[in-house]
C-alpha positions as CSV (number, residue, x, y, z in Angstrom):
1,X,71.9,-65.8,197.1
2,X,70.8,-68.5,193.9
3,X,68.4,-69.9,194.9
4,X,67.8,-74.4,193.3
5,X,65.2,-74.5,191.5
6,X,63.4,-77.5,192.4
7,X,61.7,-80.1,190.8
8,X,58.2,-80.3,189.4
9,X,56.9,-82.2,192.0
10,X,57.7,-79.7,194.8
11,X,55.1,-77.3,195.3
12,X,55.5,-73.8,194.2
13,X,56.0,-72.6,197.7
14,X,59.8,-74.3,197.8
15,X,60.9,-71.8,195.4
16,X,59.3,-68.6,197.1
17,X,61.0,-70.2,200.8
18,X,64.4,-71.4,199.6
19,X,67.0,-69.9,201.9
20,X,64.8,-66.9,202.5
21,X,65.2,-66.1,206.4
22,X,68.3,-64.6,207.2
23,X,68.5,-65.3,210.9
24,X,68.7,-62.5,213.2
25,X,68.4,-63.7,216.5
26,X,70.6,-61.1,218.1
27,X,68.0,-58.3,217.1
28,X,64.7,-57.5,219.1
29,X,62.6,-58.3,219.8
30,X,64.8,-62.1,220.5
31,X,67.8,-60.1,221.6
32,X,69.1,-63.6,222.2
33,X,72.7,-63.8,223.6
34,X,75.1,-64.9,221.1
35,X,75.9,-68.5,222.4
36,X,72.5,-68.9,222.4
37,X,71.8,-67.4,218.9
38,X,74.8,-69.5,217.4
39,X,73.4,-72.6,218.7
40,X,70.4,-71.9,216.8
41,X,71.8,-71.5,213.5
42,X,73.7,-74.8,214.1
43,X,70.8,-76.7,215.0
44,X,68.3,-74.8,212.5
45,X,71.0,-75.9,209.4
46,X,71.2,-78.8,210.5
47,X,67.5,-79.7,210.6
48,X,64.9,-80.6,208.4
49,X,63.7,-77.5,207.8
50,X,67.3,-75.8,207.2
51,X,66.4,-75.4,203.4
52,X,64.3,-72.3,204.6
53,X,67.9,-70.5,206.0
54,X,69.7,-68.0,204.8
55,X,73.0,-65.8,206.2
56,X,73.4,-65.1,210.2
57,X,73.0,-61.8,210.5
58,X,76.0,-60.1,213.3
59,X,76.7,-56.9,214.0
60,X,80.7,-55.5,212.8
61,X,81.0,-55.0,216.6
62,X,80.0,-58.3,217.2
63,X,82.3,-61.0,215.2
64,X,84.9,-61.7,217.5
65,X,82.2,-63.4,219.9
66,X,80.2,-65.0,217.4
67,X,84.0,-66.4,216.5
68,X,84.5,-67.7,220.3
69,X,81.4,-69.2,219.9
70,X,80.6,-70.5,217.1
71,X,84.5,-72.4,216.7
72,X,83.4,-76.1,217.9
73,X,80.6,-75.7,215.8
74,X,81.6,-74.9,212.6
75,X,82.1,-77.1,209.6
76,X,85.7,-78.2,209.1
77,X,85.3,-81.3,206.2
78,X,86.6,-80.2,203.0
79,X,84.0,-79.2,200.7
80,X,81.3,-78.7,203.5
81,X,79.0,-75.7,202.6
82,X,80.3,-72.8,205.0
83,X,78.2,-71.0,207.5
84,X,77.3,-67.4,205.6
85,X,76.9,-64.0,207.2
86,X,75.7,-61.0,206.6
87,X,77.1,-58.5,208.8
88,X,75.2,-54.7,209.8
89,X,77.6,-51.5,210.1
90,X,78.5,-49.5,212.5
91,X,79.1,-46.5,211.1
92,X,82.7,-47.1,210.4
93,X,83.3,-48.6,207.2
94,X,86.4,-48.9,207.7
95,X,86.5,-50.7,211.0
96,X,83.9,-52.5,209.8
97,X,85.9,-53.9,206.5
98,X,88.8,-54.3,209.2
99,X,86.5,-56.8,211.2
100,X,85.2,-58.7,208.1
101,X,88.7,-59.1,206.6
102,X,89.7,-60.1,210.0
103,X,86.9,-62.8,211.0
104,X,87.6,-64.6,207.1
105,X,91.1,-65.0,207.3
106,X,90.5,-66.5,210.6
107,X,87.8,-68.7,209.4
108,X,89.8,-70.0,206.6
109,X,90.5,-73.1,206.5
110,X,93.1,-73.5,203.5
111,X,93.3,-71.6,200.6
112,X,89.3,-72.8,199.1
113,X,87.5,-74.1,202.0
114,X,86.8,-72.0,205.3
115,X,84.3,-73.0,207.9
116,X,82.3,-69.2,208.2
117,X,82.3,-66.3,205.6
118,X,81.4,-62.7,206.0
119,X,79.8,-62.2,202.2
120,X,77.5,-59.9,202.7
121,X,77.5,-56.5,204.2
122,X,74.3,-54.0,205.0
123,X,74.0,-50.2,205.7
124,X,71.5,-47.4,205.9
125,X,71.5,-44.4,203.7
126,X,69.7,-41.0,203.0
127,X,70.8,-39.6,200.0
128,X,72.7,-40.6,196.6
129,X,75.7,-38.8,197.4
130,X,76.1,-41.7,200.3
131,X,75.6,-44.3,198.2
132,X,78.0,-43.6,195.5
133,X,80.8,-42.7,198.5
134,X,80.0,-46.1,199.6
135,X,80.0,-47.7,197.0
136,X,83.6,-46.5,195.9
137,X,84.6,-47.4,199.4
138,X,83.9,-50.7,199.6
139,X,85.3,-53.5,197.8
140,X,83.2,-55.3,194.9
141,X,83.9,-58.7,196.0
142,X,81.3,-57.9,199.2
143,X,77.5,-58.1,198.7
144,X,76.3,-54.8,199.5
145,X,72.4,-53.5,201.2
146,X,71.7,-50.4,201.2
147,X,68.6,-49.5,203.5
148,X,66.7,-46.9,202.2
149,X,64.1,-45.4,204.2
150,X,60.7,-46.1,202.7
151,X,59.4,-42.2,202.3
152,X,59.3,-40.3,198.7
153,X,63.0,-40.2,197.9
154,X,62.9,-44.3,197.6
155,X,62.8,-44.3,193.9
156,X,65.5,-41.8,193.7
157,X,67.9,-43.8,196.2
158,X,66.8,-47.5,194.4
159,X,67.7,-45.7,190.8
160,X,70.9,-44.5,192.6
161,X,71.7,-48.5,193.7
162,X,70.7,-49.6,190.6
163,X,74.0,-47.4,188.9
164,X,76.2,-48.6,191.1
165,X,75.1,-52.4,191.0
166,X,74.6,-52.9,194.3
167,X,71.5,-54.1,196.4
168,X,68.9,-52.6,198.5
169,X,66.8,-53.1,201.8
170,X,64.0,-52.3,202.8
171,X,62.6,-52.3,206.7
172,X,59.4,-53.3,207.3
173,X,58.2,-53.4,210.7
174,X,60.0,-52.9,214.1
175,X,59.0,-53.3,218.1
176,X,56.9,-50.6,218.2
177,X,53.5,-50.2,215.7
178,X,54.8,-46.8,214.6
179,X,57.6,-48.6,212.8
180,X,55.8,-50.4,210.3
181,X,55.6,-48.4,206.8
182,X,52.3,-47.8,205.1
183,X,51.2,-50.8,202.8
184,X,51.7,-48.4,199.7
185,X,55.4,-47.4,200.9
186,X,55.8,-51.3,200.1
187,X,54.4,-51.4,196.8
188,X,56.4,-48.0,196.1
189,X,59.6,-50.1,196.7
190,X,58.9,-53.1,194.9
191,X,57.8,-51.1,192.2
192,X,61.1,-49.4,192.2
193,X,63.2,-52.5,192.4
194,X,61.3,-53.9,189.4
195,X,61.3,-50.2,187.5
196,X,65.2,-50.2,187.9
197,X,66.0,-53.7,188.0
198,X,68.0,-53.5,191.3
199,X,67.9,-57.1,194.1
200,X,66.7,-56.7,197.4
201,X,66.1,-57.9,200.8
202,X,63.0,-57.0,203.2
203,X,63.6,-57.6,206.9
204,X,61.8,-56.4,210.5
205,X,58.5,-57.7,211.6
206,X,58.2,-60.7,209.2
207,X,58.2,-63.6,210.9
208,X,54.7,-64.6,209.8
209,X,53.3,-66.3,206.9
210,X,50.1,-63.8,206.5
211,X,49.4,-60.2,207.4
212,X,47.3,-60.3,210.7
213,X,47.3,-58.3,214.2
214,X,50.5,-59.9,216.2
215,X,52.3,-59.4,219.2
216,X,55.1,-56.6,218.7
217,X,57.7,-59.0,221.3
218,X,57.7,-61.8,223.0
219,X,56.5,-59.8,226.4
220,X,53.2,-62.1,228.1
221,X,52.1,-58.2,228.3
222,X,53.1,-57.1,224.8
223,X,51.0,-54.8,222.5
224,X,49.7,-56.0,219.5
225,X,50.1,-54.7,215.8
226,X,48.7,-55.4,212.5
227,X,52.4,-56.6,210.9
228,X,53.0,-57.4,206.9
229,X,53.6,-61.2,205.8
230,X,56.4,-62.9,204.7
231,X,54.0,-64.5,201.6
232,X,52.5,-61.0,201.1
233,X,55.4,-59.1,200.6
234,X,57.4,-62.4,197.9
235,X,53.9,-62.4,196.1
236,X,52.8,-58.7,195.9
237,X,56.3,-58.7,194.4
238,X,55.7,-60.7,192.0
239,X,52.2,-59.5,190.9
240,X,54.6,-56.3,190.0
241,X,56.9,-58.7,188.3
242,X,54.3,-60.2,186.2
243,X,53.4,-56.6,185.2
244,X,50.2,-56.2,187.9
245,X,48.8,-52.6,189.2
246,X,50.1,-51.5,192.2
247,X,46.4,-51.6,193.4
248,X,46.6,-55.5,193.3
249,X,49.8,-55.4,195.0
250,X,48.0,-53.2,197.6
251,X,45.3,-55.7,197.8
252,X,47.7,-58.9,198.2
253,X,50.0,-56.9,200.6
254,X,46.9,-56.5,203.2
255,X,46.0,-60.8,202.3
256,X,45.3,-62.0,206.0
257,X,42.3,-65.0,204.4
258,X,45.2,-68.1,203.8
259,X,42.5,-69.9,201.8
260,X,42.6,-67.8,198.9
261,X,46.2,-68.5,198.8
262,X,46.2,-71.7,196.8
263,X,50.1,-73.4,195.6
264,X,50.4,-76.6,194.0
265,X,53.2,-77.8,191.9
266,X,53.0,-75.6,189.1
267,X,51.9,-72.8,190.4
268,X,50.6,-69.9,192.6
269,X,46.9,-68.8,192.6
270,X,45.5,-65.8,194.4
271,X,41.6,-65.5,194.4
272,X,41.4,-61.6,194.9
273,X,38.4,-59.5,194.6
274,X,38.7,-58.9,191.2
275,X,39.2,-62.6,190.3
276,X,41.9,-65.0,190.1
277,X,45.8,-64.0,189.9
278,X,47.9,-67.1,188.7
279,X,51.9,-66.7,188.6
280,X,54.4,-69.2,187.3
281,X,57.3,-71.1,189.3
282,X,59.3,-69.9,186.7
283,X,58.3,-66.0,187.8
284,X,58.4,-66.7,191.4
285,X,62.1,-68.4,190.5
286,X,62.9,-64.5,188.8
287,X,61.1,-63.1,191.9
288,X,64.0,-64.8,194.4
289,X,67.1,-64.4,192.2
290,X,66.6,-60.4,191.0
291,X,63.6,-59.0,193.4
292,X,63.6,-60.5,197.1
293,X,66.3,-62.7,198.0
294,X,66.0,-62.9,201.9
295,X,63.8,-61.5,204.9
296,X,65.8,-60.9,207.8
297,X,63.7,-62.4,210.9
298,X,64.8,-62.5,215.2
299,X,62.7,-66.3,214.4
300,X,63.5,-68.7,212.4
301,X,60.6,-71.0,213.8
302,X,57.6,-69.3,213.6
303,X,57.6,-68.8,209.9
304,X,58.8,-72.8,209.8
305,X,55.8,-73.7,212.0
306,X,53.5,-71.4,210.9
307,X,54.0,-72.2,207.1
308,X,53.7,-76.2,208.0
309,X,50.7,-75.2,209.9
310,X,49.1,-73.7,206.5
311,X,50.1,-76.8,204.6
312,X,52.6,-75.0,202.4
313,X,55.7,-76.8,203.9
């Protein structure tokens, strides 16, 4: 989604967290129930903080209940901004477009204004044959994700988006520590989405600021992993944005010391090994509109609290 640029006098770390978390509080490891998750997004928007959010992310199977209960709660003024989701197939793209079509004409208000909007629309694929049968499947007015798996074929599959103008995913972490990719699988993507100028989102275990060993769910017993961070991935994107190796990417990716971090209102500065790594607001602005527009996250207040806590909110 655009993202405002903001003024001077904001600090550079506005820009990289405008509207970035897509809220996904229906997914592990929350698994909230929906009346629960809905409230969330209502109170979240409505907060001080609610510059940070993005789309809710429902399930195709899901929208009728998010409907029930998100009615009383939605906007209904003309001209109010209109709740946004993003919605995950099923399988059945069909069905799927059937729900979507569904859920906006019952969300419309009058002919402009409506008080929730499916716009978005997100999928896995394996191979470029998918993605083009997708693509000629569904309709151009819907934002489109296609998840690629993060293994050899990703530059292939990115370069096969890329011709058909749609957008990609990638998944970065999960429940379980076997389901976060290898740093350099990351850096293979991001290189890709720069290589073949294609937008993307990130989403699955990064809900923190920094890299660092964290609980895999909310369990009092859970196991621990070492999970990617939501500043790591934006700016290891934009070192490959500014035209940096893929070894500093590497190297920003695994970041976990927020000291050498610095923003201020012109600016990003990364003290690395190798010395000092300054990027523009105006390249983290390019970073958010054509690299890494969201980062789907079950939490909505740990990267909130946790970026306040590190003085960059």
């Amino acid at each position: 989604m655009p993202v405002r640029l903001p003024p001077p006098t904001e600090r550079a770390s506005r820009i990289l967290l405008e509207g970035i978390v897509d809220y996904a509080g229906l997914f592990p490891p929350a698994s909230l129930d929906i009346p629960k998750a809905v409230r969330n997004f209502a109170h979240y928007r409505a907060g001080g903080t609610g510059w940070m959010l993005g789309r809710f992310i429902c399930p195709a199977s899901r929208l009728d209940a998010f409907s029930t209960s998100a009615e009383p709660l939605l906007p209904r003024d003309a001209g109010a901004i209109p709740w946004r989701l993003s919605v995950t197939g099923t399988g059945d793209v069909q069905a799927d477009l059937a729900a979507i079509a569904a859920f906006n004409e019952r969300h419309r208000v009058c002919f402009e204004e409506c008080g929730a909007k499916v716009d978005a629309y997100e999928m896995k694929v394996t191979s470029v044959q998918e993605i083009v049968l997708l693509h000629e499947q569904l309709p151009a007015s819907l934002e489109v994700y296609f998840e690629v798996p993060l293994d050899a074929t990703v530059d292939v599959l990115v370069q096969a988006i890329a011709s058909t103008g749609r957008r990609a995913k990638m998944r970065t972490g999960g429940t379980v520590a076997d389901a976060f990719p290898p740093a350099a699988a990351i850096v293979r993507f991001l290189r890709a989405l720069v290589t073949h100028d294609v937008v993307a989102k990130a989403t699955a275990g990064l809900h923190h600021p920094l890299c660092g060993a964290y609980r895999l769910t909310y369990e009092p017993d859970a196991a621990t992993a070492r999970m990617f961070g939501m500043l790591n991935v934006l700016l290891a994107a934009a070192v490959i944005a500014k035209g940096g190796s893929d070894e500093d990417a590497l190297l920003l990716l695994n970041e976990s010391n927020a000291a050498s971090i610095e923003f201020n209102d012109l600016h990003v500065a990364w003290h690395g090994p190798d010395g000092i790594i300054t990027i523009s607001r105006a390249l983290l602005q390019q970073v958010r509109e054509r690299m890494l527009v969201s980062i789907g996250s079950c939490s909505f207040t740990e990267p909130v609290d946790e970026n306040r806590a590190l003085g960059w909110i």
